[in-house]
C-alpha positions, 0 to 999 in steps of 0.5 A, a space after each residue: 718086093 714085099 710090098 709089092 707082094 702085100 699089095 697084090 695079095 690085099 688087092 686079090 682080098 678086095 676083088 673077091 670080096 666084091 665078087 662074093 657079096 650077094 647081089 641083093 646087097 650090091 642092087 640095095 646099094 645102087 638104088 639108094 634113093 628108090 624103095 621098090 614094093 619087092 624090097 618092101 615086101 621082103 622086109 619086116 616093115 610091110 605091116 607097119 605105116 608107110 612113114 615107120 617103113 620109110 624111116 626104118 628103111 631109107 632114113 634119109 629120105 626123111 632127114 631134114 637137108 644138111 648143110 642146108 643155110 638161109 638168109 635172115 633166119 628163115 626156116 628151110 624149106 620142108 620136104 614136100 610129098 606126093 602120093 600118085 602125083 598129088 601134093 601131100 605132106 608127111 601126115 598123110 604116109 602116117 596113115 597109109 599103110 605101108 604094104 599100098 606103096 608100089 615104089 617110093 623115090 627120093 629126090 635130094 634138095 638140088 634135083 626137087 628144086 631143079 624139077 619142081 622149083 624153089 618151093 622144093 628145095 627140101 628135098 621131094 619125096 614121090 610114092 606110087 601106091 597100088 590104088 594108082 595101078 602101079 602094082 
């Protein structure tokens, strides 16, 4: 009887605990692979490179893929970059501001290999900046 009293006193504890978290909190968490501008703006990292304002809010975007095994020692894949739909690498977020991005948005290995083919298999990662008429 007690446990049973335990277990329903615990699961009251963890239901409002959910209800009570701050909705910025719980949207954060359900766009784990999407930096949307508002986000951005809101942040310290506004004023910073967008590579620093990547890394400092989504580090897995950058993060070399886990687990990631190749035949014959070859190198994996790299991740590829795209600024408004044109094919760039990590040099060109280094030298952009972070304050131009409108959204950014991860693909892992699995899904960039599944849209853009093998040569993504690093992982893709896609800016929209304000000079594309996206904010």
């Amino acid at each position: 009887m007690r446990a049973i009293r335990t277990g329903g006193t615990l699961a009251m504890l963890i239901a409002g605990t959910i209800l009570l978290t701050p909705p910025e909190l719980s949207a954060q968490k359900k766009q784990r692979d999407l930096i949307t501008r508002e986000e951005l703006l809101n942040s310290g990292q506004r004023d910073q490179d967008a590579y620093s304002a990547i890394r400092s809010l989504r580090p897995h975007f950058l993060a070399p893929p886990r687990g990631v095994r190749t035949m014959g020692g070859s190198a994996a894949a790299a991740l590829v970059v795209y600024l408004d739909g044109m094919k760039s690498d990590l040099q060109a977020l280094r030298t952009m501001a972070a304050s131009e991005m409108v959204e950014v948005k991860y693909l892992e290995p699995a899904k960039a290999a599944e849209e853009y083919g093998i040569t993504h298999s690093g992982g893709a990662v896609l800016v929209k900046t304000s000079k594309s008429g996206g904010g």
